[in-house]
C-alpha positions in Angstrom: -148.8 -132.6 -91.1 -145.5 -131.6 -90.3 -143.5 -128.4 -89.6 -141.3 -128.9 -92.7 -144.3 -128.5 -95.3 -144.9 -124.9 -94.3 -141.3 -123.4 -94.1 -141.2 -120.0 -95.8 -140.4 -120.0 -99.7 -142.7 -118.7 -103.0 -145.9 -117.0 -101.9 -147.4 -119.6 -104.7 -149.7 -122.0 -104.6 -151.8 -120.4 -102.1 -154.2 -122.2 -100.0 -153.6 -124.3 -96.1 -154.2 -127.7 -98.0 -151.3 -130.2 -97.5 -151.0 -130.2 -101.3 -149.9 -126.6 -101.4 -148.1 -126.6 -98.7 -145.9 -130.0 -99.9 -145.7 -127.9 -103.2 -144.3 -124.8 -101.3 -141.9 -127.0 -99.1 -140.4 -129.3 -102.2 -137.0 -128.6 -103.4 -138.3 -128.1 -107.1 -134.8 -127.1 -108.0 -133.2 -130.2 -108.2 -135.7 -131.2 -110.4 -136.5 -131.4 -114.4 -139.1 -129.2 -113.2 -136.6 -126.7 -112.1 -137.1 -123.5 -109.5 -140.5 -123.5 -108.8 -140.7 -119.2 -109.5 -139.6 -120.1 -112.5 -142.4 -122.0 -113.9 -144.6 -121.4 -116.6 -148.4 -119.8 -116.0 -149.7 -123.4 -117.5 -147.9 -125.6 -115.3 -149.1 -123.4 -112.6 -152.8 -123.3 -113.7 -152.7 -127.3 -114.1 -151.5 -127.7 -110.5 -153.9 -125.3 -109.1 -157.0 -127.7 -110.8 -155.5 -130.9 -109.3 -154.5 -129.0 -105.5 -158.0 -127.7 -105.3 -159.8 -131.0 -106.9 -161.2 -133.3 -104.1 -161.2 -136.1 -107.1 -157.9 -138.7 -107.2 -155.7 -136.5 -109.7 -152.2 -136.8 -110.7 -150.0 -134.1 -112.8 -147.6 -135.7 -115.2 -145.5 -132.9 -116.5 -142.4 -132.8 -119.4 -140.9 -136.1 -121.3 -139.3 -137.0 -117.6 -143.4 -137.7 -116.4 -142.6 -135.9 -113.2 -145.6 -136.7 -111.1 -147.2 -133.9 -108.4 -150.5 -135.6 -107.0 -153.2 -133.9 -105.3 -153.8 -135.8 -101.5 -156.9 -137.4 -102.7 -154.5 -139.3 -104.8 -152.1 -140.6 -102.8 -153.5 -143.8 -101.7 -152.8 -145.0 -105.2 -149.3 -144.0 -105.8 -146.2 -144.5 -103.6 -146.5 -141.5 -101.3 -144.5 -139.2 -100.7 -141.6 -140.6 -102.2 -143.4 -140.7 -105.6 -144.1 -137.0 -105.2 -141.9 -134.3 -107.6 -140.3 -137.3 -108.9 -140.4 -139.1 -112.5 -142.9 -141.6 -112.6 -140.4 -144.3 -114.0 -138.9 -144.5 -110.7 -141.7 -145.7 -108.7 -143.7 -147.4 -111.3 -141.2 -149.9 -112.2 -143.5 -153.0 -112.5 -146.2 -151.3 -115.2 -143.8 -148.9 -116.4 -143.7 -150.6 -119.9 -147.5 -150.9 -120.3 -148.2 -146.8 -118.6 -145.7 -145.3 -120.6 -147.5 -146.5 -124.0 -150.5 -144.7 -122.7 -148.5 -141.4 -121.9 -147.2 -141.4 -125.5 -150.4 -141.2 -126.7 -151.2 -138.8 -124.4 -148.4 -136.6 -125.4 -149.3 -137.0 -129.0 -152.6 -135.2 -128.2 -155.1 -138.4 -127.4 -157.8 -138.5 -124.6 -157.5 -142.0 -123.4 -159.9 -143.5 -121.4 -159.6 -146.9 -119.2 -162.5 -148.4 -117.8 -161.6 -150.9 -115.3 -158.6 -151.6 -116.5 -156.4 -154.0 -114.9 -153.1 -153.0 -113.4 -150.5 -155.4 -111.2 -149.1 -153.1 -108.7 -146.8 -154.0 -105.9 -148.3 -153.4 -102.3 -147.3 -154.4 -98.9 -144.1 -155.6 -100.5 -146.3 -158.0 -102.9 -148.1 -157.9 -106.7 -151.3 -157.1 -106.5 -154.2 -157.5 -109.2 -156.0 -154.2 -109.3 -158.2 -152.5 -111.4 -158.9 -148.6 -112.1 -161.0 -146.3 -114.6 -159.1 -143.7 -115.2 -159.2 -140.4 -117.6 -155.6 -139.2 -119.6 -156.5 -135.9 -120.6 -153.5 -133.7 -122.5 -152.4 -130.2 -120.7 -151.0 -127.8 -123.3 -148.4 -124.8 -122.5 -148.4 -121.7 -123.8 -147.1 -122.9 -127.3 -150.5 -125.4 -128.0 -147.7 -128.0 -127.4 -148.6 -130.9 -125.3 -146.6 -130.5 -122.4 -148.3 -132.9 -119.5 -151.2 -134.6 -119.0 -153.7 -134.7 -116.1 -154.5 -138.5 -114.9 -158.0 -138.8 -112.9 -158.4 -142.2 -111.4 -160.8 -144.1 -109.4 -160.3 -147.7 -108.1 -162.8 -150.3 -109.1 -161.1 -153.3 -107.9 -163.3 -154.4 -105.3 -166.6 -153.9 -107.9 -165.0 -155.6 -110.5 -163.8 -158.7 -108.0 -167.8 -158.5 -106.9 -168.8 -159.3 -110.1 -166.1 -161.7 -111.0 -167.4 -163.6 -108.1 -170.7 -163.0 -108.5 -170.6 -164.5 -112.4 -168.6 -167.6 -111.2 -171.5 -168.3 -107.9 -173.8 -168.2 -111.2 -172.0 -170.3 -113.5 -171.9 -173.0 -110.3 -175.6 -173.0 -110.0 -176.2 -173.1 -113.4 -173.5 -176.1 -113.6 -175.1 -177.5 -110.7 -179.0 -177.3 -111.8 -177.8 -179.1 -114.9 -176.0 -182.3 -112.9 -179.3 -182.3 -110.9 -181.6 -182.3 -114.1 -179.2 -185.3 -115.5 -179.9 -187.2 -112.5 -183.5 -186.6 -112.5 -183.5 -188.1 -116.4 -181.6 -190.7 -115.8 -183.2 -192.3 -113.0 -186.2 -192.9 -115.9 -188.9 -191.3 -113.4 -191.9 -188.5 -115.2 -190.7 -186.0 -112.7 -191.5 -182.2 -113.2 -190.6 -178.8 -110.9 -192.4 -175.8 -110.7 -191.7 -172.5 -109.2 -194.1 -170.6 -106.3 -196.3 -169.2 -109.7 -196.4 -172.9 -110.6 -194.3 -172.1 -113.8 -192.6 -174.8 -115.6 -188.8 -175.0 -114.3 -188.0 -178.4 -115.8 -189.8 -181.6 -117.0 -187.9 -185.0 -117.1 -187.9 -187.0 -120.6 -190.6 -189.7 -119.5 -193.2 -186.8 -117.9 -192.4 -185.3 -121.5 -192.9 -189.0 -123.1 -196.2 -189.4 -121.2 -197.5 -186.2 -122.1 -196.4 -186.2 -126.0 -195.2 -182.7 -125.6 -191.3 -180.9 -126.1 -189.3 -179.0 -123.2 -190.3 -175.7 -125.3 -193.6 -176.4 -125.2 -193.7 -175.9 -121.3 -190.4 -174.7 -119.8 -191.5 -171.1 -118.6 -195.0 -171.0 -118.9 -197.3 -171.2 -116.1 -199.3 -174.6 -115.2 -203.3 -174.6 -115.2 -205.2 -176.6 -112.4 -208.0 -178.9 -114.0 -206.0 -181.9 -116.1 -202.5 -182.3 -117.1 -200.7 -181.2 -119.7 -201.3 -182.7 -122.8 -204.5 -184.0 -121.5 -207.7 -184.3 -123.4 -208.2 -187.2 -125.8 -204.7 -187.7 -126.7 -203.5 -187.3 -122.8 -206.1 -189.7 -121.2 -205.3 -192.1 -124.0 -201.9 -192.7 -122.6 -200.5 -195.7 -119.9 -198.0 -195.1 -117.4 -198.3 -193.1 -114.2 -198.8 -189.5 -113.4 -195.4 -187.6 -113.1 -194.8 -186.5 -109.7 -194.3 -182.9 -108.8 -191.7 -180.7 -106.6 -192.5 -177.2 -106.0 -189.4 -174.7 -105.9 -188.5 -173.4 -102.7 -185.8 -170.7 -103.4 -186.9 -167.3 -104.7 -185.4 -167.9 -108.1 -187.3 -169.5 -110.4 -183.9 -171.3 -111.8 -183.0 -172.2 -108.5 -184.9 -174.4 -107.2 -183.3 -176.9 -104.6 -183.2 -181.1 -104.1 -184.3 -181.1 -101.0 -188.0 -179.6 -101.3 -188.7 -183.7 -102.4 -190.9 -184.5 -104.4 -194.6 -185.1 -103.5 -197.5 -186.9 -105.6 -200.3 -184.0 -107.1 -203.3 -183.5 -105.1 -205.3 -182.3 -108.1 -204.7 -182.3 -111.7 -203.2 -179.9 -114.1 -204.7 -178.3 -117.3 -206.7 -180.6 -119.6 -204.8 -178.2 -122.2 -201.0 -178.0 -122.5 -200.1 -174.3 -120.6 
C-alpha cells in the first residue's frame, strides 16, 4: 500500500484496512460529497458497514452516484480511478441500463439481480459477464433515500458452466436421435439396453415383430426367459429375433455405436416387461 494512503487528516474512519485509510487520504473536498468532517452521521455509518464487510460492497451516495467501494470490491469496478468518483464516469458502456436500477433504488425499492448479465469493458475489450447482486436503499437522517448499498458477487464462470453444460446435452440428445434414425432406417429389429438391461430404444421392425409400442418398453427393465411379446401371440410371428446392443456409458441415454451389436445368447421374458 502506499505512503500517500496514510498521510495525517480526520481521525475518522478508524481502522489499518486499506479502505480506511484510502478514505482518510482522498481529497473528499473536491467532491459532491464535500469535506469529509463535514459529513452526515448516515453516510458515515453506511461507509463503516461496507469498510469493515469482507463481502464485494459498493456505496452509491447523492443524485451524482458517487461510488466509495470497500477492497473486496474492487476487482469489479475500475479501481482506483472509480473510487470517490460518480459512477457515470467509469460505467459508460451500462450506464443507461444501471442507472434505471438506481432510480428505483432511490425511489425506495430493494432490487434484486440474479445472474444478471452485464457487458463490461476489460482488458480494453466488451466482455459478457454476469453478477447477482443486492440494491438495498440507505436513508439519512430525514427517512429520505439518500444512497444505496450495492452487494455483488460474480457468477459468470457458473452461469458459462451451465450454458455449456445444457448445449454438451442438447448435442447428445441431437446426436442419439440421428443414431436412432439410422438404426430405423436400415429396416433391422434392433434393440439397446442399458447395464440393468432397461429398455433404451427399440427399432420399428423389433417393435413390428413383437406387436408392441415404444411406450410399452422404453424404460422398463427386460426379463430373461422369452422375448417380449412372447407367448402365443409372440411365437406365432415370422421373421428373425432382433439383435441386441448393451450400453456401455454410465448413462442410461447415452449409450454409444461402437459397443456393436451382438445376437442374444438366451431369450427375454415370455411377457412383455
Amino acid at each position: 500500500m502506499s505512503k500517500d494512503l496514510h498521510r495525517e487528516g480526520s481521525a475518522w474512519p478508524v481502522g489499518g484496512g486499506e479502505t480506511a485509510a484510502r478514505l482518510r487520504a482522498f481529497d473528499w473536498a473536491a467532491t459532491p460529497l464535500g469535506p469529509i468532517e463535514r459529513w452526515p452521521q448516515s453516510l458515515k455509518s453506511a461507509v463503516d458497514l461496507v469498510s469493515s464487510s469482507h463481502l464485494a460492497m459498493n456505496l452509491i451516495w447523492g443524485p451524482e452516484r458517487v461510488q466509495i467501494y470497500n477492497q473486496a470490491n474492487q476487482a469489479f469496478t475500475k479501481h482506483p480511478d472509480a473510487f470517490g468518483r460518480p459512477a457515470r464516469e467509469h460505467w459508460a458502456e451500462i450506464w443507461d441500463a444501471a442507472e434505471s436500477i438506481h432510480r428505483r433504488v432511490f425511489a425506495g425499492e430493494t432490487v434484486t439481480l440474479e445472474n444478471h448479465p452485464w457487458t463490461l469493458v476489460r482488458n480494453g475489450r466488451p466482455e459478457e459477464t454476469f453478477f447477482t447482486s443486492y440494491f438495498t436503499p440507505v436513508r439519512d437522517e430525514t427517512g429520505a433515500v439518500a444512497g444505496e448499498l450495492v452487494t455483488a458477487f460474480e457468477t459468470t464462470e457458473q452461469v458459462k458452466a451451465r450454458r455449456e453444460r445444457r448445449r454438451v446435452e442438447q448435442a447428445l440428445r441431437e446426436s442419439e436421435a440421428r443414431l436412432r434414425d439410422v438404426l430405423d432406417g436400415i429396416g433391422e429389429a434392433f434393440y439397446a439396453l442399458d447395464h440393468d438391461l432397461r429398455f433404451l430404444h427399440a427399432s420399428r421392425k423389433a417393435l413390428e415383430i413383437w406387436g408392441k409400442a415404444a411406450g410399452d418398453l422404453i424404460g422398463r427393465t427386460a426379463r430373461l426367459g422369452g422375448w417380449p411379446g412372447g407367448g402365443a401371440a409372440g411365437r406365432s410371428r415370422a421373421g428373425p429375433r432382433p439383435r441386441i446392443a448393451r450400453a456401455c456409458h454410465e448413462r442410461p441415454q447415452a449409450w454409444r455405436a461402437r459397443c456393436g451389436r451382438r445376437q442374444a445368447r438366451g431369450k427375454l421374458a415370455g411377457n412383455a416387461p
